[in-house]
ZAGUNU-791371 format. One record per residue (C-alpha): residue in three letters; x, y, z; residue number from 0. Coordinates in Angstrom, 1 decimal. Example, Ala and Ser with C-alpha at 12.3 -4.5 7.8 and 13.67 -1.06 7.14 Angstrom:
! ZAGUNU-791371
<node ALA <12.3 -4.5 7.8> 0>
<node SER <13.7 -1.1 7.1> 1>
//
This chain:
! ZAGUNU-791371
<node UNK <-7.4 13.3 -0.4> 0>
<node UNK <-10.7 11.7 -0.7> 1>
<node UNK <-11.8 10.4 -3.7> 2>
<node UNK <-15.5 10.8 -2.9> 3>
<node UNK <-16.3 14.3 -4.6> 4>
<node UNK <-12.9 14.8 -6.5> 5>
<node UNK <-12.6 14.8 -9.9> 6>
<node UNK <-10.0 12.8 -11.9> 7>
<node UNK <-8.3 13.1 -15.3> 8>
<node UNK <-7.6 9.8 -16.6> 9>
<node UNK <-5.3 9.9 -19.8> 10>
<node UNK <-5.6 6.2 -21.7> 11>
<node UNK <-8.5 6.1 -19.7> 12>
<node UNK <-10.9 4.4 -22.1> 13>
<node UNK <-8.9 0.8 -21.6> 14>
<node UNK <-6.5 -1.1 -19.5> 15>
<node UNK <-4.8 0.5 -16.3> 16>
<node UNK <-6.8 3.6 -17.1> 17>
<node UNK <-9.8 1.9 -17.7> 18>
<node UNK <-9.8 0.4 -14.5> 19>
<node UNK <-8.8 3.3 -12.7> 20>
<node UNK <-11.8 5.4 -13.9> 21>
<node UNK <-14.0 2.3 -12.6> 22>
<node UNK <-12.4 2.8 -9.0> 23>
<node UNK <-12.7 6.7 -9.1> 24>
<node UNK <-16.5 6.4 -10.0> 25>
<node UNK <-17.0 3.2 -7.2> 26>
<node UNK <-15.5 5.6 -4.9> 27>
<node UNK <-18.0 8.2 -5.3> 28>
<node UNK <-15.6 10.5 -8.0> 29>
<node UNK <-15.9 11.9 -11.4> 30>
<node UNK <-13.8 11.0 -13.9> 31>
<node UNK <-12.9 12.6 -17.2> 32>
<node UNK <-11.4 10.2 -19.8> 33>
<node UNK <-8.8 11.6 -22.1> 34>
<node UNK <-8.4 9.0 -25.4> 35>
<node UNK <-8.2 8.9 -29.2> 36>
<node UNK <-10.5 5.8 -28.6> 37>
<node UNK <-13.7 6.8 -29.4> 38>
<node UNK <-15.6 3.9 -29.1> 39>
<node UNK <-14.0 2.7 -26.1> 40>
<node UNK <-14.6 5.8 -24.3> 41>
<node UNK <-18.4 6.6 -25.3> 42>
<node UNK <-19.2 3.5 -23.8> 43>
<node UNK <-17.4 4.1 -20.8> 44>
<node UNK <-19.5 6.7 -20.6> 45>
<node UNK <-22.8 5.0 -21.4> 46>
<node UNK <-21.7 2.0 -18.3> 47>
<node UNK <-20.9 4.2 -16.0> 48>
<node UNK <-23.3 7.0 -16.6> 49>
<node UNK <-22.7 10.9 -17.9> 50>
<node UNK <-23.8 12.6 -15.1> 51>
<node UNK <-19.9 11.1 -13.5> 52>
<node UNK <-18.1 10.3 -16.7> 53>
<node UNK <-17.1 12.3 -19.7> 54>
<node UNK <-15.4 11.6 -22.5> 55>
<node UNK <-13.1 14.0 -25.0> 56>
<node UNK <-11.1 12.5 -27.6> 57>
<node UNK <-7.8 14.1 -26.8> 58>
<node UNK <-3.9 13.6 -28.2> 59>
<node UNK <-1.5 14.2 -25.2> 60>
<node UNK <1.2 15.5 -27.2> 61>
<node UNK <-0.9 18.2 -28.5> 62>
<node UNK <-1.6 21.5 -25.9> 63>
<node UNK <-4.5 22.9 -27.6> 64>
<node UNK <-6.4 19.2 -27.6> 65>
<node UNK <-5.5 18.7 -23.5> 66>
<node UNK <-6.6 22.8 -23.3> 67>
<node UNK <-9.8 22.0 -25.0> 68>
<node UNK <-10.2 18.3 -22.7> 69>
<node UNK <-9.4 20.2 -19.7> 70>
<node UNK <-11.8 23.2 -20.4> 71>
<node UNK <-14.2 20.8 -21.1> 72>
<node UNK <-13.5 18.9 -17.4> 73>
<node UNK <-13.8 21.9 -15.6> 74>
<node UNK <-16.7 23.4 -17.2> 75>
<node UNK <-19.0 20.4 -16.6> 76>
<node UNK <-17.3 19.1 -13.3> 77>
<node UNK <-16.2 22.5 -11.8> 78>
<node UNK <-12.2 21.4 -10.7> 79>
<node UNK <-9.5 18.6 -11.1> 80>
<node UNK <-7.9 17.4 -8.2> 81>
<node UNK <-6.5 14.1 -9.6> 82>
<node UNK <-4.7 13.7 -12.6> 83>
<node UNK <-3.3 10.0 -13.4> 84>
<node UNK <-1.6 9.5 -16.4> 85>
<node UNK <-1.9 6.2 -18.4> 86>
<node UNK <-1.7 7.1 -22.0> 87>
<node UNK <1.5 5.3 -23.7> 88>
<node UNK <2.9 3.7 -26.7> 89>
<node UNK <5.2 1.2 -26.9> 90>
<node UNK <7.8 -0.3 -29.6> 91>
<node UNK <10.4 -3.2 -30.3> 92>
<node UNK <13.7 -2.4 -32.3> 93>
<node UNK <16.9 -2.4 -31.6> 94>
<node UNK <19.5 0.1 -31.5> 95>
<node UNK <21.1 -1.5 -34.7> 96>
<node UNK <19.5 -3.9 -36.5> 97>
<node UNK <19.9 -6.5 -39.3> 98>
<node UNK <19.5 -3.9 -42.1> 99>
<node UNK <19.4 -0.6 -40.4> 100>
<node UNK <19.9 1.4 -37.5> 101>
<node UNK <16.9 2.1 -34.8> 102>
<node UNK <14.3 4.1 -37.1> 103>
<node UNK <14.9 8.0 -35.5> 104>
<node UNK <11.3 8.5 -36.0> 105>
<node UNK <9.7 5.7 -34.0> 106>
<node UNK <12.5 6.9 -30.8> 107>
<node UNK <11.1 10.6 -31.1> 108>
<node UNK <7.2 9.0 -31.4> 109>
<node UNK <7.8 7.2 -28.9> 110>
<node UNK <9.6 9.9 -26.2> 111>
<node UNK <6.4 12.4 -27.5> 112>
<node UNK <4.1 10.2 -26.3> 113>
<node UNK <5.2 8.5 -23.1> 114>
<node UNK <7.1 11.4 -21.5> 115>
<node UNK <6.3 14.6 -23.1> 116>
<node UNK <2.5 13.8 -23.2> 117>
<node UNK <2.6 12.9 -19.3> 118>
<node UNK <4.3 16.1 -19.1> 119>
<node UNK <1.8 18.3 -21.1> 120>
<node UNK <-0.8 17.2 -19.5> 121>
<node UNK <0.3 17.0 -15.4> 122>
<node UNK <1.9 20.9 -16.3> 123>
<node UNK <-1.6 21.9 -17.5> 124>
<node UNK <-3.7 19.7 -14.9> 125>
<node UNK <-1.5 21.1 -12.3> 126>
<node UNK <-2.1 25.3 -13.2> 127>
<node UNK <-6.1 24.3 -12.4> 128>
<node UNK <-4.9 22.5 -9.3> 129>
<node UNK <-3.5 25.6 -7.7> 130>
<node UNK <-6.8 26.7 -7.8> 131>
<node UNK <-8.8 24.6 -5.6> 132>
<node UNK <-9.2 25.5 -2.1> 133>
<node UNK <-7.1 23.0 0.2> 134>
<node UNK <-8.1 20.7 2.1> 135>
<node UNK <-7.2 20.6 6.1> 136>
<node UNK <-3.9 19.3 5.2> 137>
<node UNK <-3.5 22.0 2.9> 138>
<node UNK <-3.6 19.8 0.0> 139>
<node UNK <-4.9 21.0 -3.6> 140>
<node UNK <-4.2 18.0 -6.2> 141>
<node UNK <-2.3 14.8 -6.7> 142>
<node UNK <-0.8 13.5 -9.9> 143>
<node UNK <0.0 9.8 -10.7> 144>
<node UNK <2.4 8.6 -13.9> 145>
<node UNK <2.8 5.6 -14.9> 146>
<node UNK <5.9 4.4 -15.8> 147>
<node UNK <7.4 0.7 -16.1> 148>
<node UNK <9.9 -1.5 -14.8> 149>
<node UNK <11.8 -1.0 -18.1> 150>
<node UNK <12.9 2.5 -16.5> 151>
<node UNK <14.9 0.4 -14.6> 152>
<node UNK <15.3 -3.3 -16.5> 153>
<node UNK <14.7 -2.6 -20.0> 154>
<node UNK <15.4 -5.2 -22.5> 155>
<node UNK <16.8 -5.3 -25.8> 156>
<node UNK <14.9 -3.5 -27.8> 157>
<node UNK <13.4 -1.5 -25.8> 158>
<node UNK <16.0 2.1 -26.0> 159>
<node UNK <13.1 4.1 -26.6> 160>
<node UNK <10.4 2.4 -24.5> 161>
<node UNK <12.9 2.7 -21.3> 162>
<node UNK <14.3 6.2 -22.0> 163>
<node UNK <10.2 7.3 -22.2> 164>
<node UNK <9.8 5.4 -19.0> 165>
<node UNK <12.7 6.6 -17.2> 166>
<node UNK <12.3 10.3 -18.1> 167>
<node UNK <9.1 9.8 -15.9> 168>
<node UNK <10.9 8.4 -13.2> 169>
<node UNK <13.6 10.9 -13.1> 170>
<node UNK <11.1 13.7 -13.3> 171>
<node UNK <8.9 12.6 -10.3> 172>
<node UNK <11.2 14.1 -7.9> 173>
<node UNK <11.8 17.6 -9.2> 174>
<node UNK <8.2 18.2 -9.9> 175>
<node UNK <7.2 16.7 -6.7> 176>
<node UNK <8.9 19.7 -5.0> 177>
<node UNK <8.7 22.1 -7.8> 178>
<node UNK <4.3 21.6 -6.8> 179>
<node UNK <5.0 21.1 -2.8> 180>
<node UNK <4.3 24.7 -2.4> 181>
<node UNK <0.7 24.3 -3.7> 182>
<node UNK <0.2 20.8 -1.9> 183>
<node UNK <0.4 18.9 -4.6> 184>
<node UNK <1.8 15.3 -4.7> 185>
<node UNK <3.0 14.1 -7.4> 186>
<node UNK <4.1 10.0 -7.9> 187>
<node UNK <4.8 7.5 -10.1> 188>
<node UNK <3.6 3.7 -10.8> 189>
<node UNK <6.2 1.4 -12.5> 190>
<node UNK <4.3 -1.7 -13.4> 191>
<node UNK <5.8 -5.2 -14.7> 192>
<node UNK <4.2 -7.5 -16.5> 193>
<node UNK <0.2 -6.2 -16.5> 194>
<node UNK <-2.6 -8.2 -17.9> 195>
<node UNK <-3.8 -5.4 -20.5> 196>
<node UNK <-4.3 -5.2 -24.1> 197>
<node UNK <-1.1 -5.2 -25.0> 198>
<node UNK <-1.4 -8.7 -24.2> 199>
<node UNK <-4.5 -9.5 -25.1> 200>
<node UNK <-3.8 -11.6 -28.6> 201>
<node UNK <-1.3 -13.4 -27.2> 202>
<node UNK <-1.6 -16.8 -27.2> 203>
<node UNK <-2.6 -18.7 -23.5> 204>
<node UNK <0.7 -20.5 -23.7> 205>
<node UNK <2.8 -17.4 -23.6> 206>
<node UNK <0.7 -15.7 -21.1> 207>
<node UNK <1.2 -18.2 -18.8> 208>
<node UNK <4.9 -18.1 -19.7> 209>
<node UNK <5.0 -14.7 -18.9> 210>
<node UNK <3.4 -15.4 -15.7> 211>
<node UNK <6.0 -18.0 -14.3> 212>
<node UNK <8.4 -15.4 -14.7> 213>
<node UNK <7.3 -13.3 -11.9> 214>
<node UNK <8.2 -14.5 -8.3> 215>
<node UNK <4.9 -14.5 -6.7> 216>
<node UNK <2.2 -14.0 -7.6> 217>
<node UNK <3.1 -15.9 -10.8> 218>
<node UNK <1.0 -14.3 -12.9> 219>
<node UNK <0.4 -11.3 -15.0> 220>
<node UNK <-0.9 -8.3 -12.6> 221>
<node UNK <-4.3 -7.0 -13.0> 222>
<node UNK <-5.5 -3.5 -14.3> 223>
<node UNK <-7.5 -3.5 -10.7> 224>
<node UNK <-4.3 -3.8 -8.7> 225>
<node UNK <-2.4 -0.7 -10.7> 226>
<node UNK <-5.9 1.0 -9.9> 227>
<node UNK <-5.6 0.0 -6.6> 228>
<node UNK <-2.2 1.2 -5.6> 229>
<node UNK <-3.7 4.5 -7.5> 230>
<node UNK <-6.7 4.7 -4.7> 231>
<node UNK <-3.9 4.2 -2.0> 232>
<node UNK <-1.8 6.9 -3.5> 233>
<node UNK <-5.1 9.6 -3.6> 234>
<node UNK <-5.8 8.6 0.0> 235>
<node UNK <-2.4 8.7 1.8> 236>
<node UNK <-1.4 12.3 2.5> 237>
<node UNK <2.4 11.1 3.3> 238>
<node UNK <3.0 9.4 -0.1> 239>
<node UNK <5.2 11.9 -2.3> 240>
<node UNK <7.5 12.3 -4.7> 241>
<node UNK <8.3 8.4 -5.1> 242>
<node UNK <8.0 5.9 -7.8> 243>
<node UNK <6.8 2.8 -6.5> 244>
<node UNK <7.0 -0.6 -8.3> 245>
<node UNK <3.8 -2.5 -8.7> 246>
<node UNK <5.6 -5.9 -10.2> 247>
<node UNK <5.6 -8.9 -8.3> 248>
<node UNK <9.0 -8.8 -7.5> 249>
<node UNK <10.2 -9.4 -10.9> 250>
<node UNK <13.3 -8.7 -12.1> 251>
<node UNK <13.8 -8.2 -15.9> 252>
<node UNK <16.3 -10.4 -17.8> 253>
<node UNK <18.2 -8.7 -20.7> 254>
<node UNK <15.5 -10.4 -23.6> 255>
//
């Protein structure tokens, strides 16, 4: 699909990987609609990179009637989707039992709501508009990115709830991939490592670069460009489908 002319959904899109995939969808001649509680953030998205290709809705993944009314809004001043990546995710540290207390049962369910069920609600409803576009001479209609995490596959202590959110994606790929194929639409998945994003923006230089020497080369923390990279490269390769493809430097997660 080319990204010149499409229009993109971009959940979490007002910072980090989703930030930086918006930037790419707008440098390659796309619209972009940025769906965030971040307010700020996203408004001046918009204001950089101009309204007449950006818009903004503050929107809550886990809730339908907020991705409805974000959606709506897409189509109503863009006219289609045919991109949907999804970005938006929470993360948390505790461990199944702790020093005091078992893993708090409401920060597991907060955090499977938001990772995996909020990727969900919003490729499900992305996807219904999809079917709609006319297709392209490959026959294709739409293509949805998720992001998941190495922790699908090396999660740490700790990290039960982040890596059951994460794998969920992963192990969904597959079946919606061909559950869509009939209205040529691809559907993959991005597992990144250790990505230089807010979530590691307070940390201190010395563990950054700590974090960095654990990956096998590059040694460093990977960039928000490169994830939005790999998501141009998705978009434009008809053949890519139904796969979750690592985007990690080789690393390898050790137990903590």
């Amino acid at each position: 699909m080319k990204i010149n002319g499409s229009v993109a959904v971009v959940t979490g899109g007002a910072s980090g990987l989703g930030e930086a995939t918006v930037e790419t969808i707008i440098e390659n001649g796309g619209y972009a609609a940025i769906f965030d509680l971040q307010e700020e953030r996203g408004a001046a998205l918009v204001e950089r990179l101009g309204s007449d290709r950006v818009l903004y809705v503050k929107t809550n993944v886990t809730s339908e009637d907020d991705v409805v009314n974000a959606i709506n809004q897409t189509i109503e001043k863009f006219g289609a989707i045919h991109v949907a990546v999804n970005c938006a995710g929470i993360g948390a540290a505790e461990k199944t039992v702790g020093k005091e207390k078992p893993h708090d049962l409401g920060v597991f369910t907060r955090v499977i709501q938001v990772n995996l069920i909020g990727t969900f609600n919003v490729l499900r409803l992305a996807a219904e508009k999809m079917t709609q576009n006319a297709p392209n001479e490959e026959g294709e209609r739409g293509v949805i990115i998720n992001t998941a995490s190495v922790a699908a596959f090396d999660g740490q202590m700790g990290q039960a709830a982040y890596s059951a959110s994460k794998g969920g994606i992963v192990g969904m790929t597959l079946p919606i991939a061909r559950d869509l194929s009939r209205h040529g639409i691809r559907v993959l998945t991005i597992a990144p490592g250790l990505m230089d994003t807010p979530l590691f923006a307070g940390a201190p230089e010395k563990v950054r670069m700590a974090l960095g020497a654990m990956v096998p080369y590059p040694q460093r923390l990977g960039y928000s460009s490169e994830y939005a990279h790999l998501a141009k490269c998705i978009i434009e390769n008809p053949y890519l489908n139904g796969e979750t493809i690592r985007l990690d430097g080789a690393i390898r997660m050790q137990p903590k």
